[in-house]
PDB file of N, CA, C and O in Angstrom:
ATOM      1  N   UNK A   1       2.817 -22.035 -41.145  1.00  0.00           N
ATOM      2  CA  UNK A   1       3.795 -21.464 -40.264  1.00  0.00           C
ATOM      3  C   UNK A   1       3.152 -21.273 -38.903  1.00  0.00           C
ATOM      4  O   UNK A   1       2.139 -20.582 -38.793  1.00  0.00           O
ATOM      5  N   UNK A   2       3.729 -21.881 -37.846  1.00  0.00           N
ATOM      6  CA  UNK A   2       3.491 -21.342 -36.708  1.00  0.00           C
ATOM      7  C   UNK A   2       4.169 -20.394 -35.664  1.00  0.00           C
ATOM      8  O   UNK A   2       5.356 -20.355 -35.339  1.00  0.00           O
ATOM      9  N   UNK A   3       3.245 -19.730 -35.274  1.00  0.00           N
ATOM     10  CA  UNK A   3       4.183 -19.031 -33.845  1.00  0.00           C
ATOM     11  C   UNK A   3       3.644 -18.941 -32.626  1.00  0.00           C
ATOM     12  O   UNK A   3       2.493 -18.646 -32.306  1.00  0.00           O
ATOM     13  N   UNK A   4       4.698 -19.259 -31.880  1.00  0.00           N
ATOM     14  CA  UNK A   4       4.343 -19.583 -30.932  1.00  0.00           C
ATOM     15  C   UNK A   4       4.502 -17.968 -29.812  1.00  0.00           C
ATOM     16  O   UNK A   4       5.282 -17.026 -29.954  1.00  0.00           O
ATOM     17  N   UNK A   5       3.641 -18.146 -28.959  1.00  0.00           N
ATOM     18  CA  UNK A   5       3.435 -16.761 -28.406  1.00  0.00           C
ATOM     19  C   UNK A   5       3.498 -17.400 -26.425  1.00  0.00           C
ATOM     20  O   UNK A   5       2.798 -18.194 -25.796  1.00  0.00           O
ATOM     21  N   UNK A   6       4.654 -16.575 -26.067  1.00  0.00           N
ATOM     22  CA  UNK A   6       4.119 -16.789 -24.631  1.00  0.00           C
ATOM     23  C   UNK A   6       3.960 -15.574 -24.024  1.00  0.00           C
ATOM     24  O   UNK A   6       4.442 -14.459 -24.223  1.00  0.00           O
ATOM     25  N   UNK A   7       2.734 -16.292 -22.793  1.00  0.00           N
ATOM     26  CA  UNK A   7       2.217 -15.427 -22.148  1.00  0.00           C
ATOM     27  C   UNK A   7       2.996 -14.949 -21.024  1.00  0.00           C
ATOM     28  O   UNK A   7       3.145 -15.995 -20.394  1.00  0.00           O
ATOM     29  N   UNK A   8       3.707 -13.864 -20.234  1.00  0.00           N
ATOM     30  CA  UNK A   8       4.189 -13.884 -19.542  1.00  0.00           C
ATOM     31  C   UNK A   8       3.440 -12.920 -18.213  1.00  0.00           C
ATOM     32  O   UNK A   8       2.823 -11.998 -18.747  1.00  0.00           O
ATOM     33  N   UNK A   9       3.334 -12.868 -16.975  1.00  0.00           N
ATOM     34  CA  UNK A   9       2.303 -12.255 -16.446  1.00  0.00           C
ATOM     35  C   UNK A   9       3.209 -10.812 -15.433  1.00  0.00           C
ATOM     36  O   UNK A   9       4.411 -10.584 -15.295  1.00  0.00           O
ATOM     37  N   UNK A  10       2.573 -10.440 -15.154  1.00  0.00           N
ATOM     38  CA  UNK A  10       3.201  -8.688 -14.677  1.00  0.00           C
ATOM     39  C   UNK A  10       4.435  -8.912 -13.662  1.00  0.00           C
ATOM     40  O   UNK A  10       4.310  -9.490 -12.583  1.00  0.00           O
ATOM     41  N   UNK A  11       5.269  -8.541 -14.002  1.00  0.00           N
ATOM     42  CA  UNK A  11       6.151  -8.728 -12.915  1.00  0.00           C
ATOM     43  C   UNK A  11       5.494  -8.288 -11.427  1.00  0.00           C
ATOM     44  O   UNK A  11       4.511  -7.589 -11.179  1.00  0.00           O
ATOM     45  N   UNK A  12       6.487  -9.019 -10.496  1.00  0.00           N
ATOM     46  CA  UNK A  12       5.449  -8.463  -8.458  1.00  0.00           C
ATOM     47  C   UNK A  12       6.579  -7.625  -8.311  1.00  0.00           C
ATOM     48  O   UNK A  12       7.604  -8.040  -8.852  1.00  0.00           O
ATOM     49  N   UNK A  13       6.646  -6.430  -7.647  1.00  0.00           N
ATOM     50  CA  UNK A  13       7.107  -5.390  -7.300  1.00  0.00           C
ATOM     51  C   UNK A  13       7.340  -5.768  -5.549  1.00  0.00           C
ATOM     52  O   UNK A  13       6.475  -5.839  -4.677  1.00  0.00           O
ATOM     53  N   UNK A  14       8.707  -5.953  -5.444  1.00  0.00           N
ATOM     54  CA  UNK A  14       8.926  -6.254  -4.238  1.00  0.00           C
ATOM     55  C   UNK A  14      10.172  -4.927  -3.404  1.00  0.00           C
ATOM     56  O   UNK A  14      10.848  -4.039  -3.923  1.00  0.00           O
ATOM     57  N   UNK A  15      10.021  -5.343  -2.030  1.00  0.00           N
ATOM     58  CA  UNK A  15      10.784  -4.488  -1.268  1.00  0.00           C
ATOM     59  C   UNK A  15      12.301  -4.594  -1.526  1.00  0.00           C
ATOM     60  O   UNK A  15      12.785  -5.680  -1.206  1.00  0.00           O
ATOM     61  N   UNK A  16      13.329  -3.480  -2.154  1.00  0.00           N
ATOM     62  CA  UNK A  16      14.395  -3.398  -2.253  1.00  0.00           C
ATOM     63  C   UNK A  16      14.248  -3.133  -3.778  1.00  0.00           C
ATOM     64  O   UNK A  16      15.289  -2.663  -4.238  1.00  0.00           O
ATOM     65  N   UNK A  17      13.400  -3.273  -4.566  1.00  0.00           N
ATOM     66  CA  UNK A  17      13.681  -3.488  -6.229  1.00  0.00           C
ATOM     67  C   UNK A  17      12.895  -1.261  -6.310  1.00  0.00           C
ATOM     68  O   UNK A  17      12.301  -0.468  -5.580  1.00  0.00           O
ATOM     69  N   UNK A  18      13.441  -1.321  -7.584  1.00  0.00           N
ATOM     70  CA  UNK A  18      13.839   0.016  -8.055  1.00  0.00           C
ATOM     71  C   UNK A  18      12.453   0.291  -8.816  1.00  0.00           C
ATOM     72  O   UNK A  18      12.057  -0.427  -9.735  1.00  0.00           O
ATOM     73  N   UNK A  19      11.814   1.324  -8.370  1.00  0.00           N
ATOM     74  CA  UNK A  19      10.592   1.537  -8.924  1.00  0.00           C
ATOM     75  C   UNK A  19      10.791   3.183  -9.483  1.00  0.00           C
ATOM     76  O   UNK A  19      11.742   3.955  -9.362  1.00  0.00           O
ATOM     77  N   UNK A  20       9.578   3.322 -10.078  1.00  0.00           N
ATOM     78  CA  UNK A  20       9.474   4.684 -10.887  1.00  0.00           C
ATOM     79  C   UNK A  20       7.876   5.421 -10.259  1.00  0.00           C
ATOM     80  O   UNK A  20       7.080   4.810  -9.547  1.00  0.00           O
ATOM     81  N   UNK A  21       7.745   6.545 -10.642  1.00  0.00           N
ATOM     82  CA  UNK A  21       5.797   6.797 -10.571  1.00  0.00           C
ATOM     83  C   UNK A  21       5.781   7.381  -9.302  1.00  0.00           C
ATOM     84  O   UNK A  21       6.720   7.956  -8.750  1.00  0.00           O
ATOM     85  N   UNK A  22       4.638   7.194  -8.871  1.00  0.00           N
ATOM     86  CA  UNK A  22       3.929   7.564  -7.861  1.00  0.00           C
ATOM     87  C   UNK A  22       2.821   6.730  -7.434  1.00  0.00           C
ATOM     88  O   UNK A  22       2.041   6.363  -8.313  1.00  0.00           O
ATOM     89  N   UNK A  23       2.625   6.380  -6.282  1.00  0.00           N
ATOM     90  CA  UNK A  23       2.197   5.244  -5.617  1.00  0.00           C
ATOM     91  C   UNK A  23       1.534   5.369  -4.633  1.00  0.00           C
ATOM     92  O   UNK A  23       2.159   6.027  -3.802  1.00  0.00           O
ATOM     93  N   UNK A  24       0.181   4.950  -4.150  1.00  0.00           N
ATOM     94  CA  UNK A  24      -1.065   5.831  -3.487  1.00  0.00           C
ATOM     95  C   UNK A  24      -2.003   3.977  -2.319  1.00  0.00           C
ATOM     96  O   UNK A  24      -2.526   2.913  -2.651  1.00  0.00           O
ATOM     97  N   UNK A  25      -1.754   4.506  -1.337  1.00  0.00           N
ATOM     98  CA  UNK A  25      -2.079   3.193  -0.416  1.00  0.00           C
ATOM     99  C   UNK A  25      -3.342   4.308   0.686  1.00  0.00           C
ATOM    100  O   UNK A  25      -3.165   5.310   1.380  1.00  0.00           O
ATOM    101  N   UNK A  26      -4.323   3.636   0.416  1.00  0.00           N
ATOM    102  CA  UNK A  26      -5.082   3.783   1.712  1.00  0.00           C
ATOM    103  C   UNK A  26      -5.307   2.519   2.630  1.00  0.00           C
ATOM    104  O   UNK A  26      -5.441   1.313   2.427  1.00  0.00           O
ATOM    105  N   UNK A  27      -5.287   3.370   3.762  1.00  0.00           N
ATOM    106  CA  UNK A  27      -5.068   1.875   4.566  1.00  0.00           C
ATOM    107  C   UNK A  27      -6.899   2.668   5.539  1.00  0.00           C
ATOM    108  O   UNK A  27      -7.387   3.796   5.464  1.00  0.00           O
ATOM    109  N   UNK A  28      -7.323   1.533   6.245  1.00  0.00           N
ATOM    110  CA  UNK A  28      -8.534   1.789   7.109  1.00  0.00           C
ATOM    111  C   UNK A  28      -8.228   0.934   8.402  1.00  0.00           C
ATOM    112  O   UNK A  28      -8.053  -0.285   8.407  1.00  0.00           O
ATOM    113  N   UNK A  29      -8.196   1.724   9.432  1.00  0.00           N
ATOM    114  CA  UNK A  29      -8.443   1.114  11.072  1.00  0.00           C
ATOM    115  C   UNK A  29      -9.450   1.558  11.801  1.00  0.00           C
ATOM    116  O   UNK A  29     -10.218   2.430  11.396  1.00  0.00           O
ATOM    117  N   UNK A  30      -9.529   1.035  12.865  1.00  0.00           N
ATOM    118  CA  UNK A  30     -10.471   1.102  13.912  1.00  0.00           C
ATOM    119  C   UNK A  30     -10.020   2.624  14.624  1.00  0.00           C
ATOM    120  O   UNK A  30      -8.893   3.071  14.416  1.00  0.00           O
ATOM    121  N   UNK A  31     -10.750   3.165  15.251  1.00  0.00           N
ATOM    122  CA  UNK A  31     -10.335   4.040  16.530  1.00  0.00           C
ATOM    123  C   UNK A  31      -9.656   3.373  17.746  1.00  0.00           C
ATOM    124  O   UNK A  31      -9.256   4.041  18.699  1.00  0.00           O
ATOM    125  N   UNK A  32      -9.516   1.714  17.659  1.00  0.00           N
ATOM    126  CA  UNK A  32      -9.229   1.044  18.510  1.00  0.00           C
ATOM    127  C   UNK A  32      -7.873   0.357  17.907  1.00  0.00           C
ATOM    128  O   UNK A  32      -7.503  -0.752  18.292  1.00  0.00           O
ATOM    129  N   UNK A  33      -7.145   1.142  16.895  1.00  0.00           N
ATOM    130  CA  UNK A  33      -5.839   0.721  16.171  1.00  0.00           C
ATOM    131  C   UNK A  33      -5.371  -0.560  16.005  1.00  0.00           C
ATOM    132  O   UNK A  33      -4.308  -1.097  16.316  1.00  0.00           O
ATOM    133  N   UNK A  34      -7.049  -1.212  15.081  1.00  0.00           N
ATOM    134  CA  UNK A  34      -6.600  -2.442  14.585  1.00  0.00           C
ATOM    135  C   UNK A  34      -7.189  -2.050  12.972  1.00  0.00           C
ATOM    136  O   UNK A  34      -7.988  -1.160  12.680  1.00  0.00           O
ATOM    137  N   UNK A  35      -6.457  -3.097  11.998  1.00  0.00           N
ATOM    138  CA  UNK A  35      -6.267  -3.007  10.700  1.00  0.00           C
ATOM    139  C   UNK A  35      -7.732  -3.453  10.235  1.00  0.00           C
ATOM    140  O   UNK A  35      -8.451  -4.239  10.851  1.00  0.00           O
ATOM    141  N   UNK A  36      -7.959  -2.978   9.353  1.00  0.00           N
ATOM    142  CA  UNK A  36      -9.331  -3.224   8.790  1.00  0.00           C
ATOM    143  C   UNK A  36      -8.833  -3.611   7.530  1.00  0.00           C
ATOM    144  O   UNK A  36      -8.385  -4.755   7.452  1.00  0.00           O
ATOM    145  N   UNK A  37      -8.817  -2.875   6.497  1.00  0.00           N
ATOM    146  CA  UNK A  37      -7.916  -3.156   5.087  1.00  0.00           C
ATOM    147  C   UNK A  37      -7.250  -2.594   4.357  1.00  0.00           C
ATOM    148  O   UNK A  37      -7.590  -1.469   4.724  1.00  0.00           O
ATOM    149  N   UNK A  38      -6.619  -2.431   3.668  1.00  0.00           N
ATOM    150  CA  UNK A  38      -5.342  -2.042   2.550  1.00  0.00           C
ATOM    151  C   UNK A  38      -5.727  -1.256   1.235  1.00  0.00           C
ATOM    152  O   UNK A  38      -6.008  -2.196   0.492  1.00  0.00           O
ATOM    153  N   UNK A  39      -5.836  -0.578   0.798  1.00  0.00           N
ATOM    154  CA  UNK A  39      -5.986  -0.755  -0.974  1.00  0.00           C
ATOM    155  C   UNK A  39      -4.829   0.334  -1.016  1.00  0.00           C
ATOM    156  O   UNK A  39      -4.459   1.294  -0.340  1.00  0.00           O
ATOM    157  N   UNK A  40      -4.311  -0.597  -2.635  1.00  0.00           N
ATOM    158  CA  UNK A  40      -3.605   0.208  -3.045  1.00  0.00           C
ATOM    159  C   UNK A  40      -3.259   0.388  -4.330  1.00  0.00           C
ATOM    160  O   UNK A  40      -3.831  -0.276  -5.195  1.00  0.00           O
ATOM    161  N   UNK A  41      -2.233   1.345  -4.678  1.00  0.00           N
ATOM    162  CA  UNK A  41      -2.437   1.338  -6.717  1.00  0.00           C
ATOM    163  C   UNK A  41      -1.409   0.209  -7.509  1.00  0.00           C
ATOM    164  O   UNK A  41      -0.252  -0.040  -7.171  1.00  0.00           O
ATOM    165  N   UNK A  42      -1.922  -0.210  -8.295  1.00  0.00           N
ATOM    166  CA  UNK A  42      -1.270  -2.001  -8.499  1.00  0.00           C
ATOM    167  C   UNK A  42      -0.220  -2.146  -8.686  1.00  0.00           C
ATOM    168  O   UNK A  42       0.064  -3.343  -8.650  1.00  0.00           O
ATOM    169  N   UNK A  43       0.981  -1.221  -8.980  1.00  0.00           N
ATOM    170  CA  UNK A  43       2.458  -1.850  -8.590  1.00  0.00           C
ATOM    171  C   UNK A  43       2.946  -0.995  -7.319  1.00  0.00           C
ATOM    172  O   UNK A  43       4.139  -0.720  -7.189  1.00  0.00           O
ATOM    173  N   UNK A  44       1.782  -0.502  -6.196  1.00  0.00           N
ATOM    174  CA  UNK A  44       2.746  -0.032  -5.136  1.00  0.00           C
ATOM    175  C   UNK A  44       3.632  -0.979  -4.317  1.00  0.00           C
ATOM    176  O   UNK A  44       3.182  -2.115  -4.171  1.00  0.00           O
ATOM    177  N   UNK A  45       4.665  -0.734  -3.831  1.00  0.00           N
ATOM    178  CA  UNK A  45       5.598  -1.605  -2.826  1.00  0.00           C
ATOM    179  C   UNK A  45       5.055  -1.345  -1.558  1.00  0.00           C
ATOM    180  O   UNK A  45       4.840  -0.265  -1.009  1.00  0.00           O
ATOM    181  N   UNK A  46       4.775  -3.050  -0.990  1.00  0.00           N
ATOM    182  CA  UNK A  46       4.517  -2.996   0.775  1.00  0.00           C
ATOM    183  C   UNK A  46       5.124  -4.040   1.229  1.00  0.00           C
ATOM    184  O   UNK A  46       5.805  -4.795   0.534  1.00  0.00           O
ATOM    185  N   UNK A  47       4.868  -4.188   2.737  1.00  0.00           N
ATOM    186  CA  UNK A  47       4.721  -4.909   3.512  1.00  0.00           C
ATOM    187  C   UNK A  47       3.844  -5.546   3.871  1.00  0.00           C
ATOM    188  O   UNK A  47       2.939  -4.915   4.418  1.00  0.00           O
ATOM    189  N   UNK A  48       3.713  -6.749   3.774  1.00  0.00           N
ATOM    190  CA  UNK A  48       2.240  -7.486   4.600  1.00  0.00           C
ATOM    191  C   UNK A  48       2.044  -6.535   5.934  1.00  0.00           C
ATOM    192  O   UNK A  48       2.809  -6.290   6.867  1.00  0.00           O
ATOM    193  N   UNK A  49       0.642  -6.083   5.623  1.00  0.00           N
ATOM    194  CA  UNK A  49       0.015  -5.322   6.893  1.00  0.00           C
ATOM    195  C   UNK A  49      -0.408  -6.216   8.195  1.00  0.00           C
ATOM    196  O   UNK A  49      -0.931  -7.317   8.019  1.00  0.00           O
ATOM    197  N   UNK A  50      -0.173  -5.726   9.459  1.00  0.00           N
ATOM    198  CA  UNK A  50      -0.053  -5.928  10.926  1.00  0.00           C
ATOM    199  C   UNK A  50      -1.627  -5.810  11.064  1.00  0.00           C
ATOM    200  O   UNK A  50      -2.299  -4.995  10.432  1.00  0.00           O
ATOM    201  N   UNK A  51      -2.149  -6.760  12.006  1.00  0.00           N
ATOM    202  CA  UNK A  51      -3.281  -6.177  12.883  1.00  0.00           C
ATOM    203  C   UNK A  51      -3.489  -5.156  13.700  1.00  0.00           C
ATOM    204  O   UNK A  51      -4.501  -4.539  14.031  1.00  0.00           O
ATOM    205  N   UNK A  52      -2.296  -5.073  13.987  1.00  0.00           N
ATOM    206  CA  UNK A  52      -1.808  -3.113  14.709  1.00  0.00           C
ATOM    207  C   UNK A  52      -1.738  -2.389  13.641  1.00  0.00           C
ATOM    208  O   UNK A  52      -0.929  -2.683  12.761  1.00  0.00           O
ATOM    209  N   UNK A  53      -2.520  -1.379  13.533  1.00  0.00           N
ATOM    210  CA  UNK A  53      -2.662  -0.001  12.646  1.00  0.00           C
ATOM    211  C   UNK A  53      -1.399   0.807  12.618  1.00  0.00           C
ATOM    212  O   UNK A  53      -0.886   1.290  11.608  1.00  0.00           O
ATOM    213  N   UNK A  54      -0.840   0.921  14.183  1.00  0.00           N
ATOM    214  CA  UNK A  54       0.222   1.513  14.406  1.00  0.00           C
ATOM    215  C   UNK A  54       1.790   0.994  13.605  1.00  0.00           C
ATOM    216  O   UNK A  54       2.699   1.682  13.141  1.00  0.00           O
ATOM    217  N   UNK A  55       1.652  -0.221  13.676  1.00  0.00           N
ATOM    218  CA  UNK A  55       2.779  -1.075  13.624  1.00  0.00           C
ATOM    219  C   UNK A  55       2.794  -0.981  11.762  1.00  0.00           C
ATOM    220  O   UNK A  55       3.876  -1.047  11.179  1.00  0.00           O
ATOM    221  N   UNK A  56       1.655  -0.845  11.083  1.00  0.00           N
ATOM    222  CA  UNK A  56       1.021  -1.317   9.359  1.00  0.00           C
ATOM    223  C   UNK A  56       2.118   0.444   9.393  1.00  0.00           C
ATOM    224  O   UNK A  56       3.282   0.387   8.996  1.00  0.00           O
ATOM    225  N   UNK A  57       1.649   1.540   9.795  1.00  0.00           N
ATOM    226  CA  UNK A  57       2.163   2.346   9.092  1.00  0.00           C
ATOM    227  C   UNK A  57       3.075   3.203   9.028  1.00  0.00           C
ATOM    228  O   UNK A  57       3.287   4.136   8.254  1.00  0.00           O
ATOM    229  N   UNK A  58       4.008   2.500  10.601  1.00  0.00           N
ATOM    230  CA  UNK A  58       5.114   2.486  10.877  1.00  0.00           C
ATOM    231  C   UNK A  58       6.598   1.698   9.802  1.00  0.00           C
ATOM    232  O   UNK A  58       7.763   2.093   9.862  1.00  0.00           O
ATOM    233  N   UNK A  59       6.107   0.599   8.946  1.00  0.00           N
ATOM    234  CA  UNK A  59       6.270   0.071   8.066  1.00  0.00           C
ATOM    235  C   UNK A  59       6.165   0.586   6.664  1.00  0.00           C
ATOM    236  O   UNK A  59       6.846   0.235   5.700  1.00  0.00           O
ATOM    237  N   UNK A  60       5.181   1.493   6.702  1.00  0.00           N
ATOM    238  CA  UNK A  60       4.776   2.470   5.121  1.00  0.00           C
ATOM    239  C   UNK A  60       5.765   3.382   5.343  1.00  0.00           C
ATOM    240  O   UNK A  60       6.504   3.674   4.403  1.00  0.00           O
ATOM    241  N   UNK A  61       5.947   3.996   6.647  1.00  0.00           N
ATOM    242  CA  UNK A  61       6.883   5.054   6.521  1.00  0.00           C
ATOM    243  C   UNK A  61       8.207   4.932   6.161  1.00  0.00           C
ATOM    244  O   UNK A  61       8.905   5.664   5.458  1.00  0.00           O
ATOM    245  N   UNK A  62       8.577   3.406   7.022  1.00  0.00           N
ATOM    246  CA  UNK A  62       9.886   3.320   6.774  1.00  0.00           C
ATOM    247  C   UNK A  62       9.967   2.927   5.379  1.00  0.00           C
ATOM    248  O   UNK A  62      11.048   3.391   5.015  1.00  0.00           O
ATOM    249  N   UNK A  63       9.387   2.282   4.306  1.00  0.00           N
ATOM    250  CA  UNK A  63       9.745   2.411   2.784  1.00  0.00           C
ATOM    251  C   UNK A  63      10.024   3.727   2.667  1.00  0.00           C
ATOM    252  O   UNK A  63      11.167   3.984   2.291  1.00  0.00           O
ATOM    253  N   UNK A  64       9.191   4.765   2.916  1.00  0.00           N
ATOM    254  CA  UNK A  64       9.661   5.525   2.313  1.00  0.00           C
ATOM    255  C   UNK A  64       7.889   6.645   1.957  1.00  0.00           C
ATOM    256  O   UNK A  64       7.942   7.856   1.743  1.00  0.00           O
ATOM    257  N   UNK A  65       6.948   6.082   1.976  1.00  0.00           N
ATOM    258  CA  UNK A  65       5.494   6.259   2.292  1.00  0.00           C
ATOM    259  C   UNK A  65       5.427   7.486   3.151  1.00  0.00           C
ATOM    260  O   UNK A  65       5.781   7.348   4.322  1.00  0.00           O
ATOM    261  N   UNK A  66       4.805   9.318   2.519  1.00  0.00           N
ATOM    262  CA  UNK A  66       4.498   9.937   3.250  1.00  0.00           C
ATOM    263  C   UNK A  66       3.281  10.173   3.858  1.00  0.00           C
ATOM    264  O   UNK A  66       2.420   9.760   3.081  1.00  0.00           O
ATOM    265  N   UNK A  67       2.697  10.697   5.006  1.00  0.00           N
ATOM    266  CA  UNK A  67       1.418  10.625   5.294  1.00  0.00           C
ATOM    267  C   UNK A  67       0.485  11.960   4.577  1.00  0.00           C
ATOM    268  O   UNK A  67       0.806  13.013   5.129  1.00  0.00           O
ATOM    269  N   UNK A  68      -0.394  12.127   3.681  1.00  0.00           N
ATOM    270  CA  UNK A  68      -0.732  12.941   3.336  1.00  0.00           C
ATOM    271  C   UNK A  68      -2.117  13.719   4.032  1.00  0.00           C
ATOM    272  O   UNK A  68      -2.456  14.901   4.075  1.00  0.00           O
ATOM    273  N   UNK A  69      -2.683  12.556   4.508  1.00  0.00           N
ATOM    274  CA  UNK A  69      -4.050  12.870   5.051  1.00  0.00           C
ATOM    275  C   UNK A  69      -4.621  11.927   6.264  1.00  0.00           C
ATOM    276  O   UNK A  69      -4.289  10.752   6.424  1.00  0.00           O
ATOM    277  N   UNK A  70      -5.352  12.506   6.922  1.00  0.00           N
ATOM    278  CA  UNK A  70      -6.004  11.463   7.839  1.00  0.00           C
ATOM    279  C   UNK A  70      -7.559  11.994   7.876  1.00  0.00           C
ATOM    280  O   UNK A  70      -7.963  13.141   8.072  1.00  0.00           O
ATOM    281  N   UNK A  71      -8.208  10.938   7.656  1.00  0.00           N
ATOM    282  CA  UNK A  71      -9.965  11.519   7.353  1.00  0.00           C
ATOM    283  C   UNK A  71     -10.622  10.169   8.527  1.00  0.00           C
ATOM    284  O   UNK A  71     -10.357   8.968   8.475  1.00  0.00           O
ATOM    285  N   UNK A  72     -11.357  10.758   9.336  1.00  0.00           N
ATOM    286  CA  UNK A  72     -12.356   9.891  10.001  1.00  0.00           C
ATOM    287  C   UNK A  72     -13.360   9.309   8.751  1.00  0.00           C
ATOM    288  O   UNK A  72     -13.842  10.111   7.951  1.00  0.00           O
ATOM    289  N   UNK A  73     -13.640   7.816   8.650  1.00  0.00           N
ATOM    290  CA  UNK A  73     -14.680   7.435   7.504  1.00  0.00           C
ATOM    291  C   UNK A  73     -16.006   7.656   8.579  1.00  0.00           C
ATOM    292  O   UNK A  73     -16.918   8.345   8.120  1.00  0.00           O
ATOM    293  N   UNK A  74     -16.165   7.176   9.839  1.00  0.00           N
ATOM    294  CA  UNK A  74     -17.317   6.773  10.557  1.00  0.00           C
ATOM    295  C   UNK A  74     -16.901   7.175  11.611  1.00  0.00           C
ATOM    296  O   UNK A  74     -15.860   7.802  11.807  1.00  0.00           O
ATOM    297  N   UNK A  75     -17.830   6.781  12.498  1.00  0.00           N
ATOM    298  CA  UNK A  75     -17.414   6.917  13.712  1.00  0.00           C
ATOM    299  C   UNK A  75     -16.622   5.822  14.963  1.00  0.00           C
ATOM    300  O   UNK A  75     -16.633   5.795  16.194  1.00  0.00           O
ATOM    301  N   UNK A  76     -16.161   5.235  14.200  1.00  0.00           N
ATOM    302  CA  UNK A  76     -15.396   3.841  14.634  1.00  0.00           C
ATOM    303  C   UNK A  76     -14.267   3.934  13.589  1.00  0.00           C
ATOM    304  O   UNK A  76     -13.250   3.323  13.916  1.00  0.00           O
ATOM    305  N   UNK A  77     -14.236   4.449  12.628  1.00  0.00           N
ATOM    306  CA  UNK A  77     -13.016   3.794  11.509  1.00  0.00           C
ATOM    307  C   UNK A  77     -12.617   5.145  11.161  1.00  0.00           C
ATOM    308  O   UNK A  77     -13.446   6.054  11.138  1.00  0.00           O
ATOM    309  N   UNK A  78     -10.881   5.403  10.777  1.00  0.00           N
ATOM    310  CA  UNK A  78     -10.339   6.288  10.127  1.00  0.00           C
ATOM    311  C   UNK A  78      -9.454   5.548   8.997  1.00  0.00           C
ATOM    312  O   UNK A  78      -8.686   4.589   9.073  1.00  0.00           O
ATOM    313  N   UNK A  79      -9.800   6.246   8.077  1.00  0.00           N
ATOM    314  CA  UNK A  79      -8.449   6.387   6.896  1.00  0.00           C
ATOM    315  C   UNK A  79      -7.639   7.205   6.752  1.00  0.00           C
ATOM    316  O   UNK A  79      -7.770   8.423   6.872  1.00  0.00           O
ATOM    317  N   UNK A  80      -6.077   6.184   6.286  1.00  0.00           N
ATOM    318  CA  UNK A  80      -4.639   6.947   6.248  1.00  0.00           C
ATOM    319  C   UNK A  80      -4.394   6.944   4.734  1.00  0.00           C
ATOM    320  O   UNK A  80      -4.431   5.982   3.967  1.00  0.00           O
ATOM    321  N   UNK A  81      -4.161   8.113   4.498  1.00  0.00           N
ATOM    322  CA  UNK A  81      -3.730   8.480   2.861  1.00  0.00           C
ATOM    323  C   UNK A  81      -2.465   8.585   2.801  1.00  0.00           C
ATOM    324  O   UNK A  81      -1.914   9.659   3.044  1.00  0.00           O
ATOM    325  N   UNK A  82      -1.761   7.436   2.450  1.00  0.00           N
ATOM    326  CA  UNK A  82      -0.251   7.604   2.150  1.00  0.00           C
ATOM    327  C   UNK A  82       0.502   7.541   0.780  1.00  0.00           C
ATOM    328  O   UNK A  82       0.424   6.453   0.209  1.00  0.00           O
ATOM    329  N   UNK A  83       1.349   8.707   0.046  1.00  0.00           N
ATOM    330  CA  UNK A  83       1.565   8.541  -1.184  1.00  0.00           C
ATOM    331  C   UNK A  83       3.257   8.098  -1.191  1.00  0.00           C
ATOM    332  O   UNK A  83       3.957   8.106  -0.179  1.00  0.00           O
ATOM    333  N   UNK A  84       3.701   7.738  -2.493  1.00  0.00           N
ATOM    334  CA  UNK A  84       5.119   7.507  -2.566  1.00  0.00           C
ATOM    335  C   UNK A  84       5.642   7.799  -3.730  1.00  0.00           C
ATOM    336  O   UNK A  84       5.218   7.304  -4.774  1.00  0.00           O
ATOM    337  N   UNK A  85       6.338   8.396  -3.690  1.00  0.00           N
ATOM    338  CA  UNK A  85       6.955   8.592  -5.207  1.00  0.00           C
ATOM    339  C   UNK A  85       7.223  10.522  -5.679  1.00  0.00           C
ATOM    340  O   UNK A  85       7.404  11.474  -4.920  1.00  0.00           O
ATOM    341  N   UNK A  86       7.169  10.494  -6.719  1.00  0.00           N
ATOM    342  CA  UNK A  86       7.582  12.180  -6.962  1.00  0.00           C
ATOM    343  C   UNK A  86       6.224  12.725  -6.506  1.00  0.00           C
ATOM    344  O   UNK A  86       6.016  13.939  -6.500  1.00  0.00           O
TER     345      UNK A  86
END
């Protein structure tokens, strides 16, 4: 007897589709409000991020993305702590 098994891979979580949770994005820029990089928790919803810092989280907000924190990492770079969800 055989069975056959498929693999199917994680659904992508896109802008407009109905999510659940809570959802956690740090983003890192310059003091000179350009984008450095992104991380975020693996089914959060974004936008492809801007080379403008300004413009990346002007975009988080409008999903729906509150700002929770702002921490200098260095002395050239700050991180934005933005969460979403309950």
């Amino acid at each position: 007897m055989r069975i056959d098994r498929q693999i199917q891979a994680p659904p992508q979580t896109m802008i407009g589709q109905a999510w659940t949770g809570r959802h956690v994005i740090l983003l890192h820029c310059t003091n000179n409000n350009q984008f450095i990089n992104l991380y975020k928790s693996f089914h959060a919803p974004i936008e492809p991020p801007r080379q403008n810092c300004a413009e990346t989280l002007s975009q988080l907000l409008s999903i729906g993305y509150r700002l929770m924190a702002i921490t200098p990492i260095s002395a050239n770079e700050i991180q934005y702590f933005l969460v979403l969800g309950d």
